[in-house]
C-alpha positions as CSV (number, residue, x, y, z in Angstrom):
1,X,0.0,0.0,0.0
2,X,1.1,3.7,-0.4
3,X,1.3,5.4,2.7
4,X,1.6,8.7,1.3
5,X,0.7,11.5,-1.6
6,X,2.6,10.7,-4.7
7,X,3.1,14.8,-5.4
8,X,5.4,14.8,-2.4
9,X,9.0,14.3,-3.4
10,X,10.1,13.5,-0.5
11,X,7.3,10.6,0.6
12,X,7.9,7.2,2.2
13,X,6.8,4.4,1.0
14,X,5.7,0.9,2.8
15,X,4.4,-2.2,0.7
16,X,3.5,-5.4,1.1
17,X,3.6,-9.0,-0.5
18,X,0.6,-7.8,-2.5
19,X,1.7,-4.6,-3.7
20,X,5.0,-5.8,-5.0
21,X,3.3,-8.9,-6.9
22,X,0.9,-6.2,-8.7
23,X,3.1,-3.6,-9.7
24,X,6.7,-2.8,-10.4
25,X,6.5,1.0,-9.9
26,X,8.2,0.3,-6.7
27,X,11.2,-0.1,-8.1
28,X,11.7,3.2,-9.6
29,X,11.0,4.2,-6.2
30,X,13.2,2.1,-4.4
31,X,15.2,5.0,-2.2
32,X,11.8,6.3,-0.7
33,X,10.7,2.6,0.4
34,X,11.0,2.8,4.1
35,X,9.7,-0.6,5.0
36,X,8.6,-4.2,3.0
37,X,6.3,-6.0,4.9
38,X,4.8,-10.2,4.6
39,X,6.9,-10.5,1.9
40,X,8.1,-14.1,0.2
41,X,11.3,-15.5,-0.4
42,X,10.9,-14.5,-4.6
43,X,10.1,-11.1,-3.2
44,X,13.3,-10.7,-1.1
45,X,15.4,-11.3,-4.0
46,X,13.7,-8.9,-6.4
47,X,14.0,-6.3,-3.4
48,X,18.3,-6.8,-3.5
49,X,18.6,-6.5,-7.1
50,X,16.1,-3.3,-7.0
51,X,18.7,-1.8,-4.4
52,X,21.7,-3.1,-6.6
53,X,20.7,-2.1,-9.6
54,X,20.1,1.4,-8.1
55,X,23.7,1.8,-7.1
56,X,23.7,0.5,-3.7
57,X,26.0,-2.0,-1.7
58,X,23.8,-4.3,0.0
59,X,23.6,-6.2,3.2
60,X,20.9,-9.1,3.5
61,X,20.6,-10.3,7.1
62,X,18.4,-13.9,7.8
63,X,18.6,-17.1,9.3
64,X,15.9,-18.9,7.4
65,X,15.9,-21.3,4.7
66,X,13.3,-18.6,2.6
67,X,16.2,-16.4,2.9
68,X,19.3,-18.3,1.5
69,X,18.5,-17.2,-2.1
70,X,18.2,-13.1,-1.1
71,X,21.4,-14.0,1.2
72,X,23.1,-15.7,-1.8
73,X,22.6,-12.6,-4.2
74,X,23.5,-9.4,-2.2
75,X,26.7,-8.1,-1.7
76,X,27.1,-9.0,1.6
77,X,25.0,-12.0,3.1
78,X,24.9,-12.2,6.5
79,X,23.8,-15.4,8.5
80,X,22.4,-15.6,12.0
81,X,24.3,-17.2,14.3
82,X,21.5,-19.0,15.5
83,X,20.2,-19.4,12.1
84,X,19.6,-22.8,9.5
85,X,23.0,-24.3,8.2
86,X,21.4,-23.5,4.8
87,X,21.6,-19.8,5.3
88,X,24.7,-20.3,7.1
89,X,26.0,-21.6,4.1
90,X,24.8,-19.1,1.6
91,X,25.9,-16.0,3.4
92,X,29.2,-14.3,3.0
93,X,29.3,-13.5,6.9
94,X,28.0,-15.0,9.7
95,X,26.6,-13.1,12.6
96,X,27.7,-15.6,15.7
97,X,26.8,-13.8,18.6
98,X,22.9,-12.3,16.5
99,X,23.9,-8.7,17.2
100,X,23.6,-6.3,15.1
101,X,26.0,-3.9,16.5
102,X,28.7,-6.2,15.7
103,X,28.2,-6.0,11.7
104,X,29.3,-2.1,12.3
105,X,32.2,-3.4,14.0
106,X,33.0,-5.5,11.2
107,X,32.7,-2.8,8.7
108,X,34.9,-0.4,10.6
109,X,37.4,-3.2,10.5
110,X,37.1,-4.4,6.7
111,X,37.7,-0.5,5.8
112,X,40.6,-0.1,8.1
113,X,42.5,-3.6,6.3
114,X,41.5,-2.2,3.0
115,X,42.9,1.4,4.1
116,X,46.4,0.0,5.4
117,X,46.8,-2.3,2.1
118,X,46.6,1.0,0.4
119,X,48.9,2.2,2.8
120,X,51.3,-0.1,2.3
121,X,51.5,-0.7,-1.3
122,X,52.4,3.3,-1.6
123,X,54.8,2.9,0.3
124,X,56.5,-0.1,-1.3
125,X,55.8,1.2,-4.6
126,X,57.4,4.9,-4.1
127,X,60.6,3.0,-2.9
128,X,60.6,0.4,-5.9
129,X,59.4,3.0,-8.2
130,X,62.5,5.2,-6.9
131,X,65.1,3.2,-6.8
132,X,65.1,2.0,-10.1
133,X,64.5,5.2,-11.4
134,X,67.5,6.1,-10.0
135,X,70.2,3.7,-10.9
136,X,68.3,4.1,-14.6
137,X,68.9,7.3,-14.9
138,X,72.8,7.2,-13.6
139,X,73.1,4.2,-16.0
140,X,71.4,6.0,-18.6
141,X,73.2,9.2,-18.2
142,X,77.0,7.1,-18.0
143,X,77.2,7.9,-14.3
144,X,78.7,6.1,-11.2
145,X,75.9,4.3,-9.5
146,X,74.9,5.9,-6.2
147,X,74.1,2.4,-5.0
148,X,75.9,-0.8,-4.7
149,X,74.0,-4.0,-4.8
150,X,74.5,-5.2,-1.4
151,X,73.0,-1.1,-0.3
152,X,70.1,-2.0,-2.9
153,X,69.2,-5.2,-1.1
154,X,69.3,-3.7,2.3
155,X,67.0,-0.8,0.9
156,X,64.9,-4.0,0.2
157,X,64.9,-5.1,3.4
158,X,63.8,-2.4,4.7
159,X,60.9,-1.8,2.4
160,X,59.6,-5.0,2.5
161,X,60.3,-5.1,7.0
162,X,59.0,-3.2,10.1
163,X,58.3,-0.1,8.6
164,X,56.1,-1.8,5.8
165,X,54.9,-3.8,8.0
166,X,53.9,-1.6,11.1
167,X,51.8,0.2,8.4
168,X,49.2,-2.7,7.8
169,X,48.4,-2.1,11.8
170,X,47.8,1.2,11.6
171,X,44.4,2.2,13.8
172,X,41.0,3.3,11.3
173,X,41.0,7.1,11.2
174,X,37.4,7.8,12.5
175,X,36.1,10.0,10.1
176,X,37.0,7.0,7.6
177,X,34.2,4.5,8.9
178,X,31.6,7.8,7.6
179,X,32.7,7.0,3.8
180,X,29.9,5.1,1.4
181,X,30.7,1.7,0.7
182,X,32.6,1.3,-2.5
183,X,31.9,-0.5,-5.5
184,X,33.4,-4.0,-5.9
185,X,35.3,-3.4,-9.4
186,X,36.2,0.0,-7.5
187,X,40.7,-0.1,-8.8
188,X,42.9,-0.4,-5.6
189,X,45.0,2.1,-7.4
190,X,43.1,5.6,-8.2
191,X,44.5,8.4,-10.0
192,X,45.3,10.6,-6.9
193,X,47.1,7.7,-5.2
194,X,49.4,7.2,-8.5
195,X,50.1,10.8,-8.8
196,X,51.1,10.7,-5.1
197,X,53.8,7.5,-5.4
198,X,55.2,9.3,-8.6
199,X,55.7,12.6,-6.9
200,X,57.0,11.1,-3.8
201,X,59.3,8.4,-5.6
202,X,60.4,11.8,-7.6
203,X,61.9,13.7,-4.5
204,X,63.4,11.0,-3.6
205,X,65.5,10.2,-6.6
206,X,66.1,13.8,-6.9
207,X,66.8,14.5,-3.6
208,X,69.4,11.3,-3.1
209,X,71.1,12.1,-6.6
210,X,71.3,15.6,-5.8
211,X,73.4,15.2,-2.3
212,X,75.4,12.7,-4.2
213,X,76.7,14.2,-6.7
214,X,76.9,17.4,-4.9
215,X,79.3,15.4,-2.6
216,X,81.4,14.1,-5.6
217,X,82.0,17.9,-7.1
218,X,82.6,19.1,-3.1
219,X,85.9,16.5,-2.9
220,X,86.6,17.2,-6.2
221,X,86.4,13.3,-7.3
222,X,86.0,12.4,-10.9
223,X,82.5,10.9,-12.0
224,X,84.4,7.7,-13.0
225,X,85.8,7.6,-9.1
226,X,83.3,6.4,-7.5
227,X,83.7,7.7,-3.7
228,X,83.0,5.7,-0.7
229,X,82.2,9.2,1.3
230,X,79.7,10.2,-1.5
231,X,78.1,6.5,-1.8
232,X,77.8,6.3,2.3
233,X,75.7,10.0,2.2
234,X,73.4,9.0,-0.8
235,X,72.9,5.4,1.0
236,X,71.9,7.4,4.0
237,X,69.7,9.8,2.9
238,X,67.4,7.4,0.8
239,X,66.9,5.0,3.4
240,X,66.2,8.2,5.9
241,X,63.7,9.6,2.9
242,X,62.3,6.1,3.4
243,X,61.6,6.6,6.8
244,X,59.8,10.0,6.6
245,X,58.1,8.7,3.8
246,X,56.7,6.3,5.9
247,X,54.9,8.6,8.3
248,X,53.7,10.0,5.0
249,X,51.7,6.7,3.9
250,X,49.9,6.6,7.0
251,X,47.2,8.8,5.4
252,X,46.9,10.1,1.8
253,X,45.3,13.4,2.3
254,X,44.8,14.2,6.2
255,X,48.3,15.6,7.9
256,X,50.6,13.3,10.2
257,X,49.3,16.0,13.0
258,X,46.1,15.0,12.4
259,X,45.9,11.6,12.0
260,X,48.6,11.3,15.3
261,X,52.7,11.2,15.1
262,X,52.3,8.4,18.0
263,X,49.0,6.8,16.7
264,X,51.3,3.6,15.7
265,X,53.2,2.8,18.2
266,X,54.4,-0.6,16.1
267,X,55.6,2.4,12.9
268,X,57.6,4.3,15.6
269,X,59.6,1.5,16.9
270,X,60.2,0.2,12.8
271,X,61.6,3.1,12.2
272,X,63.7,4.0,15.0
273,X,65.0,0.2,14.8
274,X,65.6,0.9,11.1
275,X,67.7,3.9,11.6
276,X,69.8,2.0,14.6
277,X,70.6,-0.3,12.2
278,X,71.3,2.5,9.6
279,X,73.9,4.2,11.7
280,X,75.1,0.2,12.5
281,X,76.1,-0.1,8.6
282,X,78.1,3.2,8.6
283,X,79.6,2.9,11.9
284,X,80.7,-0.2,12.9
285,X,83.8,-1.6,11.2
286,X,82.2,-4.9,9.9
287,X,79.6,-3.9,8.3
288,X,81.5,-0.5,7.3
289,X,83.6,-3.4,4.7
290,X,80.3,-5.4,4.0
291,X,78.4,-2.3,2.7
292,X,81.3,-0.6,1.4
293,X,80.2,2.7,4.0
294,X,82.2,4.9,5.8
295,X,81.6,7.2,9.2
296,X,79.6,10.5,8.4
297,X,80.4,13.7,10.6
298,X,77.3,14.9,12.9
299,X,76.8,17.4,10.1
300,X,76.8,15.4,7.6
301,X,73.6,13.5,9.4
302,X,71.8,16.3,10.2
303,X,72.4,17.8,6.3
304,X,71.0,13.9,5.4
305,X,68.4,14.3,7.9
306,X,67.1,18.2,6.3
307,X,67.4,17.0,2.6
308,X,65.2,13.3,4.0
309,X,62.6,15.6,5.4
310,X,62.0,17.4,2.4
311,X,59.4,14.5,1.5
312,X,57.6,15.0,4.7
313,X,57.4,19.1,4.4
314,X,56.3,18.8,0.5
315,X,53.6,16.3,1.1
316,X,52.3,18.2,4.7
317,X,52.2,21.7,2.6
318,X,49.8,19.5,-0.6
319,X,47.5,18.0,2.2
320,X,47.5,21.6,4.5
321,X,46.5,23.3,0.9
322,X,44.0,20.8,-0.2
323,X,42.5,20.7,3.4
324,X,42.7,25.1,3.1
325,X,41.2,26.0,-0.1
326,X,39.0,22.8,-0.8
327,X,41.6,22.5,-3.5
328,X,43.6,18.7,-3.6
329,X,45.4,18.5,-6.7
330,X,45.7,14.6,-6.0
331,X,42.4,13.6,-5.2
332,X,39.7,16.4,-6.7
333,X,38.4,14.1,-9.1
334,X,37.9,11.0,-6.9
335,X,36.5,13.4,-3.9
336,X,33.7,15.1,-7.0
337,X,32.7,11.4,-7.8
338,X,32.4,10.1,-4.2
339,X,30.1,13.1,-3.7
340,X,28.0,13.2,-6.8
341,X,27.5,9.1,-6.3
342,X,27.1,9.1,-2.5
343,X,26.1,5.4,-1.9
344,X,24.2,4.2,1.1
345,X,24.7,0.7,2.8
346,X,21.4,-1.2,3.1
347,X,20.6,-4.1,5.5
348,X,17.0,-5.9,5.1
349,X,16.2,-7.3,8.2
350,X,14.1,-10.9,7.3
């Protein structure tokens, strides 16, 4: 039955078994339906695909037999716990303990694994991406390498360790578990999120090549006289732009001030292991001969340390203008379609 006058635009609708089996206007209506009522298992199914077909990610909750097919069909099914072992077994999740809360629980959590995957593939990617930009380019260009293989695969290390790692545990920013539900062909990698890992892996090159080669010219060395000095300072300040980058990849747009310097506690101690064993590599004799390093000056670290940063200032001053002026180079696009397409999640209670 219709509830209310069809000239209001903004009117709710109700309908029963009946009205659904005698019309189909209720489809084209299918945002304004506030509640289905007595309606069969045939019914359940057309109600998903109406809210599917309309753009919506849908949650079907049940624990009857007369639900499995609606169950089997939305984009999320989701079983009683007390339920039948047939819509158990057609569901996609099931609810164990029958409360409802818990499915917002285990929403917050599926957006905060899907947020640190992203996460962690920029940051592996802006280190790939810039290392082998960077011996490329010097092989390219007939110049020394600033890197020797046995720096390269500690770089490696690194990327693929605790600070990659600590990054998958990092805690669901809040105002993240307000986003609409995304499509499921939705690309892990969006355009904003490219333009970010080639703009970060690009300081980075150019920052490294920059301080080696600046060192090479300073000591008055030959480009075909490779110098350990030179080799230990670029070794250093990519692994140190690794580390700020880091901090970086904990949130694409929203600043590390906001999102909380401390918020990982597992990031902090990956890094501040990472640069121990950093200063290990150019300190300690053995490892000085393994890695082909030598001892840097405390000015020489805090010049690595400044020209590192750089990553973290440049990226802070594009998220502190695109929070300012509405204005995010990176991510306008995506932002305009999110809004223009807002999505809303569904779940039809049996």
């Amino acid at each position: 039955n219709n509830n209310n006058n069809n000239n209001n635009n903004n009117e709710i609708f109700a309908f029963s078994s009946n009205d659904l089996k005698n019309s189909t206007d209720w489809i084209k209506s299918i945002d304004r339906v506030s509640v289905f009522y007595r309606v069969s298992p045939e019914h359940k199914v057309q109600i998903v695909r109406a809210f599917r077909n309309a753009g919506h990610v849908v949650a079907m909750t049940g624990d009857g037999v007369n639900d499995a097919p609606a169950l089997k069909i939305a984009d999320i099914g989701i079983a009683m716990g007390s339920g039948t072992d047939v819509s158990k077994e057609a569901a996609k999740m099931i609810l164990v303990d029958d409360n409802f809360t818990t499915i917002l629980a285990a929403i917050e959590e599926g957006k905060s694994i899907y947020s640190n995957i992203r996460n962690f593939l920029r940051f592996q990617l802006t280190t790939s991406i810039a290392t082998l930009t960077m011996v490329a380019a010097s092989t390219f260009f007939g110049l020394p390498l600033p890197l020797n293989p046995i720096q390269i695969l500690w770089i490696n290390v690194i990327m693929d360790g605790p600070p990659a790692q600590s990054l998958g545990v990092e805690p669901l920013d809040p105002s993240r578990s307000l986003d609409p539900p995304r499509k499921l062909n939705d690309p892990v990698f969006t355009k904003s999120m490219l333009l970010h890992i080639a703009l970060m892996a690009f300081i980075m090159v150019a920052g490294t090549l920059s301080s080696y080669y600046f060192e090479l010219n300073h000591n008055v060395h030959q480009f075909g006289d490779v110098n350990k000095r030179a080799v230990t300072i670029a070794f250093t300040t990519f692994v140190f732009f690794q580390m700020f980058n880091a901090f970086n990849c904990k949130s694409l747009n929203k600043s590390i001030f906001q999102v909380g310097l401390t918020s990982n506690k597992f990031l902090i101690a990956a890094v501040g292991a990472s640069i121990l064993g950093q200063l290990a590599l150019i300190y300690i004799p053995l490892f000085q001969t393994i890695f082909q390093t030598e001892a840097l000056s405390l000015h020489d670290l805090l010049v690595t340390t400044c020209v590192a940063s750089s990553i973290l200032i440049i990226d802070e001053m594009r998220k502190w203008f695109g929070c300012c002026f509405k204005f995010n180079y990176f991510s306008q696009k995506q932002k305009q379609k999110q809004n223009q397409q807002k999505q809303k999640s569904k779940i039809l209670p049996k």
